[in-house]
Wavefront OBJ file of the C-alpha trace (Angstrom):
o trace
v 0.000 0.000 0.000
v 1.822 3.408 -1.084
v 0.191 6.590 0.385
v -0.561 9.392 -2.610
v 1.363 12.450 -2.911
v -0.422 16.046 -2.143
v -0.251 18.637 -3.770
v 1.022 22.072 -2.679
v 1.738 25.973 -4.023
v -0.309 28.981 -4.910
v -2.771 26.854 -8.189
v -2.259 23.269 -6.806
v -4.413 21.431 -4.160
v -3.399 22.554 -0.710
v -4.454 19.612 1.878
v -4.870 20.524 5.421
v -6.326 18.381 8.202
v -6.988 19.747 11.392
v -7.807 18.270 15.104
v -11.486 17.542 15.068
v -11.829 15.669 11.560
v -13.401 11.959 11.271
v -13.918 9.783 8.430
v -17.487 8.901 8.430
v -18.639 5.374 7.512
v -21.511 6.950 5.037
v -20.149 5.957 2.135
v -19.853 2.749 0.896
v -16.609 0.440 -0.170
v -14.980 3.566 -0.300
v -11.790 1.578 -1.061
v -13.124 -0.614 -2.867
v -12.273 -3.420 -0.195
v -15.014 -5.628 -1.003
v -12.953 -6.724 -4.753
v -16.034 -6.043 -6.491
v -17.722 -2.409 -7.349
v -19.980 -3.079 -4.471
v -22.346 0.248 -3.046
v -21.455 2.004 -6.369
v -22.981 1.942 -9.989
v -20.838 1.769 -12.915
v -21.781 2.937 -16.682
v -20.190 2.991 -19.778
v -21.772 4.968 -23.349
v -21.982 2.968 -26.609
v -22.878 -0.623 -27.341
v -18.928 -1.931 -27.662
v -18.237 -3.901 -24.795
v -14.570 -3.891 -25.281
v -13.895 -0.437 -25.034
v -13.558 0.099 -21.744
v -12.728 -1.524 -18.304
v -14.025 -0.851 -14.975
v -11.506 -3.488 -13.315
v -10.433 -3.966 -9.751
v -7.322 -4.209 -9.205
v -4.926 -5.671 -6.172
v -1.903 -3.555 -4.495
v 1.144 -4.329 -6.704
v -0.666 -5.954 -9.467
v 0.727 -5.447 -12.807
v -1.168 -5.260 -16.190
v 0.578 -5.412 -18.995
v -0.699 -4.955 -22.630
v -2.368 -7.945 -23.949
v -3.820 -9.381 -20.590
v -6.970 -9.333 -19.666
v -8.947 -7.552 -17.122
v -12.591 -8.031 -15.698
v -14.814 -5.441 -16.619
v -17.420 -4.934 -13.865
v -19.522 -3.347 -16.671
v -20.169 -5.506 -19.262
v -19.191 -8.914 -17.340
v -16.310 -9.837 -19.219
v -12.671 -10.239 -19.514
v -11.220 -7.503 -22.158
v -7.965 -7.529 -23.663
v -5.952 -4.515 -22.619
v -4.557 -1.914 -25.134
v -3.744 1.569 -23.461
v 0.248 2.517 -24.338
v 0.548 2.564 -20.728
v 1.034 -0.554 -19.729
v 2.707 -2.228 -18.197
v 1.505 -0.466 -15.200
v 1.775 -1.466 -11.357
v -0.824 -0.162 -9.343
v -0.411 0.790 -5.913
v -3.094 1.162 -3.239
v -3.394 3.719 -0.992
v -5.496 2.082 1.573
v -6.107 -1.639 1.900
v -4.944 -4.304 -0.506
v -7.708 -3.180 -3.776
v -8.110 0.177 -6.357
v -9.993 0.661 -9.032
v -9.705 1.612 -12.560
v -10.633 2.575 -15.655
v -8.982 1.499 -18.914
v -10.253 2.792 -21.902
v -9.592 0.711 -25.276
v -11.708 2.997 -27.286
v -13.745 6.275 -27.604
v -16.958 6.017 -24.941
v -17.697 7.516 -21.791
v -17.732 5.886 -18.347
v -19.092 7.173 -15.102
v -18.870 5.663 -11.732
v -21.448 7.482 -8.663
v -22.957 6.688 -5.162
v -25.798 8.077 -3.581
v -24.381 8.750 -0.103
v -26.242 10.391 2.926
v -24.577 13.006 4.503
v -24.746 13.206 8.124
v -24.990 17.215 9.455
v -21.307 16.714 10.574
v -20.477 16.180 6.674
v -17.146 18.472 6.242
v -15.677 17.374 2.885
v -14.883 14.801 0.676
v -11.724 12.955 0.353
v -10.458 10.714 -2.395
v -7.454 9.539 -4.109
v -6.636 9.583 -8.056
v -4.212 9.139 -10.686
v -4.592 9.661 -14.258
v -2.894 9.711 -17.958
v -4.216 11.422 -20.793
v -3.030 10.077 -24.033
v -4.570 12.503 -26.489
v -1.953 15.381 -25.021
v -4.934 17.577 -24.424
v -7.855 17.633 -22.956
v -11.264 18.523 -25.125
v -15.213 18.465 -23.632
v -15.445 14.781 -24.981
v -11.585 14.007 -23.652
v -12.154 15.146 -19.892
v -12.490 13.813 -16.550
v -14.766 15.166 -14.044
v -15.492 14.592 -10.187
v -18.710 15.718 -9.135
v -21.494 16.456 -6.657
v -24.652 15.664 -8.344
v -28.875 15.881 -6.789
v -30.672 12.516 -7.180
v -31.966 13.732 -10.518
v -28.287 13.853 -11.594
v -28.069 17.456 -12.004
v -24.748 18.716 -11.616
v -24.319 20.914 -8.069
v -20.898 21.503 -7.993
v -17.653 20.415 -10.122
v -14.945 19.548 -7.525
v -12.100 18.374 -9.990
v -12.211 18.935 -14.059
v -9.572 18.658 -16.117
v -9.500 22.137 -17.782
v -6.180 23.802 -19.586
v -4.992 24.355 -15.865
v -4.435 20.771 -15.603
v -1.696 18.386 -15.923
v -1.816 15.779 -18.767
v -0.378 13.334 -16.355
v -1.001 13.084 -12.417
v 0.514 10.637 -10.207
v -1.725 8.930 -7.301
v -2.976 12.444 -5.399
v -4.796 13.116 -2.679
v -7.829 15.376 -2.910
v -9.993 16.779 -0.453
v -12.824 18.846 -1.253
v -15.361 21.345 1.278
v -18.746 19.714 0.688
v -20.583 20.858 3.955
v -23.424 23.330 2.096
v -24.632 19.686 1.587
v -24.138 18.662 5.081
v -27.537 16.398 5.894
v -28.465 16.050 1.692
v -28.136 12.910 0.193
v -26.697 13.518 -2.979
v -24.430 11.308 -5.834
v -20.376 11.384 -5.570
v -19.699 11.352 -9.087
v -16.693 10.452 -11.580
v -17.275 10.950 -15.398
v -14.181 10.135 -17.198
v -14.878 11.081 -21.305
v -12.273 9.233 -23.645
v -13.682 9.693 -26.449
v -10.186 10.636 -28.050
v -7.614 8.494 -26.854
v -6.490 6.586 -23.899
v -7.094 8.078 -20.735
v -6.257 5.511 -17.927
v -7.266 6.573 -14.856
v -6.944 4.625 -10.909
v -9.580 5.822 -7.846
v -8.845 4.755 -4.109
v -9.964 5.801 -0.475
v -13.298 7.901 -1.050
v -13.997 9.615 2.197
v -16.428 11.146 3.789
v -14.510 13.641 6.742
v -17.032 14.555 9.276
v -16.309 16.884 12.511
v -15.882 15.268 15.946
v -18.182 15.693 19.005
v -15.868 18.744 20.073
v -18.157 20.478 17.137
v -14.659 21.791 15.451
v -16.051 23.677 12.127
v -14.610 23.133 8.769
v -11.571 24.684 8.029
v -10.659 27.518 5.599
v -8.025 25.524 3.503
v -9.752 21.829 2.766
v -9.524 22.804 -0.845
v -8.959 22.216 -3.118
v -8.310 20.987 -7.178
v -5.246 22.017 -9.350
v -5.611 25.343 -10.667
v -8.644 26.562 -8.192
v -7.861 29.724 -5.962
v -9.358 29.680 -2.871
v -8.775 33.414 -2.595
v -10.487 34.371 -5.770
v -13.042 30.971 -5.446
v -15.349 30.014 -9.007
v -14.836 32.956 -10.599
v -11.699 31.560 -11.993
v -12.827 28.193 -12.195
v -15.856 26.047 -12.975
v -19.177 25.454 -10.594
v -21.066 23.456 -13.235
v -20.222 22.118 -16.462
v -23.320 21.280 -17.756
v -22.325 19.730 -21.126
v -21.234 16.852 -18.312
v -24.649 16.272 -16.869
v -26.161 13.580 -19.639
v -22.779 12.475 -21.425
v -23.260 11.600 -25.129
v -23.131 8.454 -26.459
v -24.370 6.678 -23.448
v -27.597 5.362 -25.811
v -25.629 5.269 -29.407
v -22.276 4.259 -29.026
v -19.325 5.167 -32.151
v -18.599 2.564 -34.509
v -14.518 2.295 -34.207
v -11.942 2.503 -32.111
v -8.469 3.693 -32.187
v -5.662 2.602 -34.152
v -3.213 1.462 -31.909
l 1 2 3 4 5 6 7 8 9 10 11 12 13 14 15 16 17 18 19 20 21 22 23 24 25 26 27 28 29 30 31 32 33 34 35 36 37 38 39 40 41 42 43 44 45 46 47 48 49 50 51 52 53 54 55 56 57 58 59 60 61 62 63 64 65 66 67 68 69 70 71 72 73 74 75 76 77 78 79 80 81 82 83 84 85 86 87 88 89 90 91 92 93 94 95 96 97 98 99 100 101 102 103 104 105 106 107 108 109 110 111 112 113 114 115 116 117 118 119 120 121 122 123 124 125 126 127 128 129 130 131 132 133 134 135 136 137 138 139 140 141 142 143 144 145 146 147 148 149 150 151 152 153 154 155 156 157 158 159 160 161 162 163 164 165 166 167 168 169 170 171 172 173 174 175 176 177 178 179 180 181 182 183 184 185 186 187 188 189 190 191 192 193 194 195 196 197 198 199 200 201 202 203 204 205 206 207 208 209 210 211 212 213 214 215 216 217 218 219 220 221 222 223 224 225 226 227 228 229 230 231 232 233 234 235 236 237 238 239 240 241 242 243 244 245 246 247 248 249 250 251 252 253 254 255 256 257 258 259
């Protein structure tokens, strides 16, 4: 089990815990513990089954190009393809991650409807990801979100604009979510390859929850890559809402890349 990096400076996430903060055991196989996608629901656009993997992988397991991988999805083994194997994933907590490895262009989203206690101070989660295109477009993005039951979009923690690096190494992220404090609502991933690869690893969703000492939430649990808490959404995003019913989740494309 490695433990992700954080990341610090002026545009980059700034992580800070303070005396007072719990995990909360409202969310479901946050680590994915169980070896299965239990608690969540997984999707994936288009009608090509091969395309994409939402796999489960162990701490130190290696996938190399041409094995296969379970895809939680579809209920298959698929062949893997992305240029970046072989890759050796590390957990950050307990012996199991997941992923997703796209083989070609369709969307996948992974969400659970969690109930937020009142204590509900922010979310936490681990992430790595590649981006094989070299830049990232509205249909080559990935996206972590808050989303109502309906599945509208209430706030955009993490998105992959032009602040953003094409590559990030496992990271920690921890997010303010306590304007939803007692809501239940959907924590969201949408990754959109729909370009090229774009591998991408998830561990250790958290929900961090003040203590009986009533401690309130901090001024610095913020935030993603290129957000300023100083300046806040003006220089960001609060909704994309091109995300909120991804395309090609009823007609999927007819080919996939070239390797």
């Amino acid at each position: 089990m490695k433990k992700p990096g954080y990341m610090l400076g002026s545009i980059s996430l700034a992580f800070f815990l303070f005396l007072g903060v719990a995990h909360a055991e409202t969310l479901v196989n946050g680590s994915f513990e169980s070896g299965d996608y239990s608690g969540w629901v997984v999707l994936e656009g288009g009608t090509e089954p091969t395309w994409g993997t939402w796999g489960i992988v162990a701490d130190g397991q290696t996938v190399a190009a041409g094995d296969e991988l379970y895809d939680y999805f579809d209920g298959i083994n698929v062949v893997q393809q992305s240029p970046g194997l072989p890759r050796t994933f590390a957990a950050t907590d307990g012996s199991s991650m997941a992923c997703q490895l796209p083989n070609g262009p369709q969307d996948h989203r992974l969400f659970q409807e969690v109930a937020l206690p009142e204590t509900a101070l922010a979310l936490s989660w681990d992430m790595f990801y590649e981006n094989f295109k070299g830049s990232f477009a509205s249909n080559q993005a990935l996206a972590v979100s808050i989303r109502d039951l309906n599945d509208n979009i209430l706030e955009t923690l993490f998105y992959t604009d032009e602040n953003q690096s094409q590559v990030l190494p496992m990271t920690n992220f921890v997010y303010d979510i306590s304007q939803y404090a007692g809501m239940t609502v959907r924590v969201d991933v949408l990754l959109r390859a729909n370009q090229h690869y774009f591998d991408l690893g998830l561990d250790n969703f958290a929900v961090l929850v003040s203590d009986e000492s009533g401690s309130e939430s901090p001024e610095a649990l913020y935030a993603p890559p290129g957000w300023s808490k100083a300046t806040g959404k003006a220089v960001g995003w609060s909704k994309k809402e091109s995300l909120a019913q991804p395309k090609g989740f009823s007609k999927g494309l007819k080919k996939g890349w070239d390797k």
